[in-house]
Phi, psi and omega in degrees: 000138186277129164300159177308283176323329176259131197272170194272196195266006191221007172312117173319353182251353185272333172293302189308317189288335157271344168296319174301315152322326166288308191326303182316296171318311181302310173266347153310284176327300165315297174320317174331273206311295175340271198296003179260310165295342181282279122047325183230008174063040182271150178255140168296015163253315185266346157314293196318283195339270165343279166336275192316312169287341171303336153257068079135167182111140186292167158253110161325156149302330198254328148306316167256003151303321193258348142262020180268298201098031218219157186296205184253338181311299184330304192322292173316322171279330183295298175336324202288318203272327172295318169327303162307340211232359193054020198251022145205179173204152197258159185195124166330135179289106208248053170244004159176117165295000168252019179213138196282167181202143201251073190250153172274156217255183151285336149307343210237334170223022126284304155350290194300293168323326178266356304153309223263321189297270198305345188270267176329322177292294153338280204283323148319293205318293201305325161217062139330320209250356189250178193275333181272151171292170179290297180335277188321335208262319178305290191316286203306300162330331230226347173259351197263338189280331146301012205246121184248130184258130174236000000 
């Protein structure tokens, strides 16, 4: 039997402290993130982009729209300003030639590599001071981000 005091695992108030908690979380990762891609004149969309092209291989416009999250003219215009920035380039797909592929240039994963660097180097820094590891904090994340909300 559950106590009255204690909320049960599917409670509005237990749900609420964690939807507060990712917020919370969500804007840590901004404070991080922000002044290190602004810093190379980067958007936290054309950041996601870079990653996503950093493991190799062209990109659909429509793979990165739906891992930027964002629709797809957004997407097109963040290519357009990495493209413009030399930190991608675009090339036919050549197994079909009506359809475009999106790749990172070498300028676009020296970013990225210096990005990834000082981003880590923070995110040590930040937890440093806490009892769980980078490791545990990776495992939970990588289970929470795999996780399907119905």
């Amino acid at each position: 039997m559950i106590s009255p005091m204690v909320p049960s695992p599917r409670s509005p108030e237990r749900d609420a402290s964690v939807v507060d908690l990712l917020d919370r979380a969500d804007r840590a990762v901004d404070a991080v993130l922000t002044p290190v891609t602004e810093g190379e004149g980067l958007s936290r969309e054309g950041w996601r982009v870079l990653l996503l092209l950093s493991r190799g291989g062209g990109r659909s416009m429509g793979e990165i729209a739906e891992h930027a999250a964002v629709p797809n003219p957004t997407a097109t215009r963040v290519v357009d300003r990495l493209v413009s920035q030399s930190l991608a380039f675009r090339r036919n797909d050549p197994t079909d030639r009506r359809r475009v592929l999106v790749h990172l240039s070498a300028d676009g994963r020296h970013v990225v590599e210096r990005v990834s660097q000082q981003l880590e180097a923070r995110v040590d820094g930040a937890l440093g001071a806490l009892t769980l590891n980078g490791t545990a904090l990776g495992a939970l994340l990588t289970q929470l981000t795999g996780a399907r909300v119905e």
